[in-house]
C-alpha positions, -999 to +999 in steps of 0.1 A: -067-257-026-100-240-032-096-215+001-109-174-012-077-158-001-098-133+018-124-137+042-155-120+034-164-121+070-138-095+085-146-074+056-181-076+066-167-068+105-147-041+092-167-018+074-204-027+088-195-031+123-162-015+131-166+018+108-199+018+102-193+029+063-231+027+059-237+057+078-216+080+055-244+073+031-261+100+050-240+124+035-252+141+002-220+132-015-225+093-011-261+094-007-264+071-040-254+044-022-265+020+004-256-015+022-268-031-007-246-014-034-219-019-006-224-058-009-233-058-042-199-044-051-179-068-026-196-096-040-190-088-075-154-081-063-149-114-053-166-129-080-140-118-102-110-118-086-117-156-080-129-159-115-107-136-131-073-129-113-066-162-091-069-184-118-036-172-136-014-159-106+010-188-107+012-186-148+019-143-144+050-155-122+061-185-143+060-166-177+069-130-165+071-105-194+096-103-222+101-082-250+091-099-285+109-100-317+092-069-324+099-050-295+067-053-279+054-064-242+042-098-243+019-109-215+000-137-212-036-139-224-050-139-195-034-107-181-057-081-208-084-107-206-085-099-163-083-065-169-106-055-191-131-073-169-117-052-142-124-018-160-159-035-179-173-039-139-169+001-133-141-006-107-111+018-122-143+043-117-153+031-086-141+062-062-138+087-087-168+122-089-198+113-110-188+147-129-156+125-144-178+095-150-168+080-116-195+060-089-184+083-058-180+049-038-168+052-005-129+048-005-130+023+026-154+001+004-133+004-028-103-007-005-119-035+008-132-044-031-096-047-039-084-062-014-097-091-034-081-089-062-048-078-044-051-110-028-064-133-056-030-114-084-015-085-075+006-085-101-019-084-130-037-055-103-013-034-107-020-024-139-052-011-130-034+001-097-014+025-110-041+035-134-064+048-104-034+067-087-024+084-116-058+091-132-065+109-093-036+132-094-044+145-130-078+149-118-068+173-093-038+192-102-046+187-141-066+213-163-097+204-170-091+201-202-063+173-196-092+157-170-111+156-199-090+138-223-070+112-200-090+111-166-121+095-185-105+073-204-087+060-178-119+052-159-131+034-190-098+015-188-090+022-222-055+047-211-033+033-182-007+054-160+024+052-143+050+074-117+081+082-131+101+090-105+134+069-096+164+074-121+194+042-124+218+070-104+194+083-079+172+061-070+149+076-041+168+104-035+145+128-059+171+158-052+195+143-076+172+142-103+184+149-139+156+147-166+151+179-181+120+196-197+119+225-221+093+241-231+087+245-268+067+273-290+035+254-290+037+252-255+043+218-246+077+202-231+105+182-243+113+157-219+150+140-220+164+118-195+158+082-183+136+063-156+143+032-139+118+006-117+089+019-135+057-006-129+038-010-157+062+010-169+048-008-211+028-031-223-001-032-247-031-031-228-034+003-245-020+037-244+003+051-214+003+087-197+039+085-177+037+114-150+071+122-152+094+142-127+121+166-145+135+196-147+133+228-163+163+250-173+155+281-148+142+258-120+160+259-088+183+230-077+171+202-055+133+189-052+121+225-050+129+225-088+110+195-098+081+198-122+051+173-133+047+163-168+027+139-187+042+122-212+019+101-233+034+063-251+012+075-279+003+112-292-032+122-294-026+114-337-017+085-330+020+087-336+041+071-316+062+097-285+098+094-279+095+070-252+114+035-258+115+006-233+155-003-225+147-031-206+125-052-184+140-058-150+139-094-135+121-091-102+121-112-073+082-116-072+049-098-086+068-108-117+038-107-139+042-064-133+060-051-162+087-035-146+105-009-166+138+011-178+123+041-199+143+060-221+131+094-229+136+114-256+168+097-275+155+101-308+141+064-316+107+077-322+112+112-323+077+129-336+089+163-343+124+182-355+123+191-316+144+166-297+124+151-267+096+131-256+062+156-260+054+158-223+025+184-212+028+202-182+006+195-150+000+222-130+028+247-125+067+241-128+084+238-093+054+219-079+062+183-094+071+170-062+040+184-044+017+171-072+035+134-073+030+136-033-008+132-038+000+101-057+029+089-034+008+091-005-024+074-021+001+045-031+016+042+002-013+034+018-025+008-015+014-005-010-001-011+033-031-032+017-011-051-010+010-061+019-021-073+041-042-089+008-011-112+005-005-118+038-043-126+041-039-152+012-006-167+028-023-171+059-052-184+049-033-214+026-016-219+061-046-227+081-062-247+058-025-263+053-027-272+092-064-282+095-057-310+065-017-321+073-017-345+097+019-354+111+036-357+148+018-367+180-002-345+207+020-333+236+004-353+258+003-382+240+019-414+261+031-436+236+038-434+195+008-456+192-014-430+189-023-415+154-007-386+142-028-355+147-040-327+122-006-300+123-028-272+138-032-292+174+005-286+179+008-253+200+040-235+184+018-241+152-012-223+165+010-200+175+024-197+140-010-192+127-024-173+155+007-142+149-002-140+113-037-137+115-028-112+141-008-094+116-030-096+086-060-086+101-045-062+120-026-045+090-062-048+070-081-025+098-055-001+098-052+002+062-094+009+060-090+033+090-074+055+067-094+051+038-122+060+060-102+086+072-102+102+036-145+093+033-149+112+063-130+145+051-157+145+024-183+145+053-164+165+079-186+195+093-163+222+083-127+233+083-114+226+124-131+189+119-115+183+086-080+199+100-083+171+125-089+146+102-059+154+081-033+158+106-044+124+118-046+109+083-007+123+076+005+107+105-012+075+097+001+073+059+037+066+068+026+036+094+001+023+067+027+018+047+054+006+063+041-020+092+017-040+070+049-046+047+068-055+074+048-076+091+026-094+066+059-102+054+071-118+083+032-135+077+042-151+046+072-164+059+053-180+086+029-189+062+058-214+044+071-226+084+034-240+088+040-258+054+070-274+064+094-282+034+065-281+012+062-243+017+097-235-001+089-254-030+073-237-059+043-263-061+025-247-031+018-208-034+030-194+000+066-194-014+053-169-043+029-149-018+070-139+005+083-135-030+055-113-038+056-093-006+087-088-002+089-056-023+066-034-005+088-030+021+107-014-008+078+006-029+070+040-024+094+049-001+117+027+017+113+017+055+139+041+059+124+068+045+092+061+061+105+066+094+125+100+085+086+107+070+077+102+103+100+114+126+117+144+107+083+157+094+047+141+108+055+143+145+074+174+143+051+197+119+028+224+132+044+221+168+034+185+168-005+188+160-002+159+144+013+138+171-011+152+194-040+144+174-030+110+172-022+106+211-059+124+216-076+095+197-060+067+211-076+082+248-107+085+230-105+053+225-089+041+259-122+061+271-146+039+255-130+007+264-151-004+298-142-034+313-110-037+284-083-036+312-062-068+300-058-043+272-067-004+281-036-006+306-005-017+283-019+008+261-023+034+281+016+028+297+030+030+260+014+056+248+028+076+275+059+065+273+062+074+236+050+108+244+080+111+266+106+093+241+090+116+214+098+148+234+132+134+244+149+128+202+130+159+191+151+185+214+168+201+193+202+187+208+190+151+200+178+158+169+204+141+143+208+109+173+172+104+165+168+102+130+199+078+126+174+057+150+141+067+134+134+032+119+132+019+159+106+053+161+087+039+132+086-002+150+078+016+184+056+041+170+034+015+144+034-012+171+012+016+193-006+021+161-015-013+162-025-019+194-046+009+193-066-004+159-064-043+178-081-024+213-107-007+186-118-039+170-123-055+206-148-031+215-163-033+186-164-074+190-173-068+224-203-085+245-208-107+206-205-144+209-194-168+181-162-180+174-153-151+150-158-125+179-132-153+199-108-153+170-106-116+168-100-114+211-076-142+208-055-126+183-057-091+199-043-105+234-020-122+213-012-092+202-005-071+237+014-102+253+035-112+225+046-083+208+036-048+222+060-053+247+087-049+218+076-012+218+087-007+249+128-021+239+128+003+212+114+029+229+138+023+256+172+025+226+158+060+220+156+069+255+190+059+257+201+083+228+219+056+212+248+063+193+254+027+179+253+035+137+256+069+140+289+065+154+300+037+133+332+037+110+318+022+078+357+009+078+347-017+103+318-032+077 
């Protein structure tokens, strides 16, 4: 099938006529640009994730990585080969200050460029992924003089980065961290220890800066004693660091990641009579986990668009499936006689294909909300505007993440029920594109964790500023909405019922009820999201004729009948104070 697995037309609706990205170019810090370097980028974006990264998706899952006789990372050719191109087009770069050799495009833009390739391979992205994440946090907690050395090289895409975070015993619970960092005479760390699920954690696309979470001797216990270091594959001499790849683990999908078990510091390529990895510290010690945050948060809301790039490509496969399959008769057909029909005239497949392009394109929107969301803090007219951009931005992240993985999820698998028995077997890609997705629900933070994010901290903090800032825009745009009512007045009943549930589990004497139930706050509390981004892109389509303006009003009143009112069940289990799994003898498992 020769489908693009994204549509160039909703990106074109997103960012021109939804957010209007052309008008930050107003702004002195993105004045370079215009709509022309806007589509000039998109186009080139597609050009070579089409070119580039589809091509070789299905041969990244076949032949996964593996260790060589010589304990190297082999990947297939294809992988450095996609890469480079990548890195050669300025798109590492892309977001970055001109003053570290960066294009100061808008983030919403550079989101929607890589949506593309997120869509087209997002294995062989990730590389490149993580590369941007880490090369941002250095840039702003590192010295200058380590911005110097690894941030522009990064850009250039000749230095790659990863998080070091999980360990094989504590998995996302940071606080039981045990990799330890002493400082030596020269003033740089040894790190010791081990870290598990590392993406990208090696390969030989070219030297590695691991930020890496440890400990020092006088730091205090818990996450408040974490500190950042970086902890280069190869020393600035070119010697090799004491860092050693254990293993590659076997993932269920984006297989063509490397995904490693790092060993730190046991003495296999120790390059001084100091045992440990050389690590360098960023920042200050105790303020590991409030540096990584900057990262975490910038890949939570990359893990919400990987989620919607694949469940755009599965969904597109699907209707393109259903417009060429023909099998079954019409429901009003009279007699087997008549010729089978195409599979997209049966209604339970429409409506197969309708709820995935409602999540897909839903998830899309509200992952570029918050990139724009981060564009406009660069623009904000001074500190009360910005604080209201952030508190809605935090509150956001945690949603971003965690409903586009959920639901562009569900996507996929809907993807492979439009293609029948054909859609679990391996010739057709929708069975890689659930395979694929079906981590995200995973990275960066579990769903779990999301909605303890959300609950036990975003709602909650400054006396619920947050919270309120996000209940303030939705009537903003409730207020705009003329002649909406099929839509303005479900909204309008949820949101204030969630305002009421909200203040109900955070009394303090329903505290520790509602965080055993916060993953029914997060459902409740992104399904508002949702249908506040859906009732946003119908104003924004309304009064315009065509069939995309009707696709995009069909899928949002999909939306509100079929599955807002599953806000309303959760919301009503928390009402409830609902003791169900808090109360639960793990005996009776």
């Amino acid at each position: 099938m020769t489908t693009p697995v994204m549509s160039r037309r909703d990106l074109n609706f997103l960012l021109y006529e939804w957010l209007d990205v052309v008008s930050l170019t107003e702004h002195p810090y993105f004045a370079e640009h215009s709509a022309e370097t806007f589509s000039g980028l998109l186009e080139l974006s597609e050009s070579l994730a089409m070119d580039h990264f589809a091509p070789h998706n299905r041969l990244g899952d076949e032949h996964e990585p593996r260790i060589g006789e010589d304990g190297r990372v082999v990947l297939p050719a294809e992988v450095p080969a996609a890469v480079s191109a990548f890195a050669k087009a300025d798109l590492i770069a892309a977001q970055f200050d001109e003053s570290v050799g960066g294009l100061q495009l808008p983030l919403s833009v550079f989101q929607a460029c890589m949506a593309w390739f997120q869509a087209a391979n997002t294995a062989a992205t990730g590389y490149a992924f993580l590369t941007i994440a880490a090369a941002n946090l250095i840039k702003e907690h590192g010295s200058a003089e380590q911005v110097e050395q690894w941030v522009r090289p990064m850009l250039a895409g000749e230095l790659f980065g990863t998080m070091c975070l999980s360990e094989p015993e504590a998995g996302s619970s940071l606080a039981d961290l045990t990799t330890r960092a002493t400082r030596a005479a020269d003033g740089t760390y040894r790190v010791s220890g081990t870290k598990m699920w590392i993406s990208a954690g090696d390969h030989e696309l070219g030297n590695i800066i691991h930020l890496v979470l440890a400990r020092t001797p006088d730091g205090p216990p818990g996450v408040k004693g974490l500190s950042l270091f970086a902890v280069p594959k190869q020393l600035p001499d070119g010697r090799r660091n004491d860092v050693v790849l254990v293993s590659l683990n076997h993932k269920m999908g984006t297989r063509g990641t490397t995904n490693a078990l790092l060993s730190f510091g046991d003495g296999t390529h120790a390059p001084s009579h100091e045992e440990g990895a050389i690590g360098y510290l960023i920042g200050e010690e105790n303020r590991g986990l409030h540096y990584m945050f900057h990262m975490m948060n910038e890949a939570r809301i990359g893990v919400g668009l990987v989620a919607a790039a694949v469940g755009q490509a599965g969904y597109r496969k699907a209707l393109e499936y259903a417009t060429v399959r023909t099998q079954g008769r019409p429901l009003t057909a009279r007699s087997t006689d008549s010729r089978p029909v195409a599979l997209i005239e049966h209604p339970d497949v429409r409506r197969m294909l309708l709820a995935q392009k409602t999540y897909v394109e839903g998830s899309l929107a509200l992952v570029l909300r918050c990139a724009h969301l981060v564009d406009r803090l660069k623009t904000a007219n001074g500190a009360e505007e910005r604080n209201r951009l952030r508190l809605l931005l935090d509150i956001l992240t945690p949603v971003a993440k965690s409903w586009p993985s959920q639901w562009c999820l569900e996507a996929n698998s809907l993807a492979i029920q439009v293609h029948g028995g054909y859609g679990y077997s391996r010739e057709f890609d929708v069975e890689q594109h659930y395979r694929d997705n079906r981590l995200n629900p995973i990275h960066e933070g579990t769903h779990g964790i999301q909605a303890l994010d959300l609950l036990g901290r975003k709602v909650v903090m400054r006396n619920g500023a947050a919270f309120g800032e996000f209940c303030d825009a939705v009537r903003a745009t409730l207020a705009r909405a003329d002649g909406l009512d099929e839509f303005t007045g479900p909204l309008a009943r949820v949101l204030g019922e969630l305002e009421r549930v909200t203040g109900l589990i955070t009394d303090p004497e329903h505290v520790t009820v509602g965080l055993a139930n916060a993953s029914a706050y997060l459902e409740a509390f992104g399904h508002v999201v949702l249908a506040w981004t859906w009732l946003d892109l119908v104003i924004a389509a309304h009064g315009k004729e065509g069939t995309f303006y009707d696709g995009k009003r069909a899928a949002a009143r999909y939306f509100y009948r079929h599955e807002l009112p599953a806000a309303g069940t959760r919301l009503d289990l928390l009402a409830r104070h609902d003791r169900t799994t808090l109360d639960l003898d793990p005996h009776w498992l």
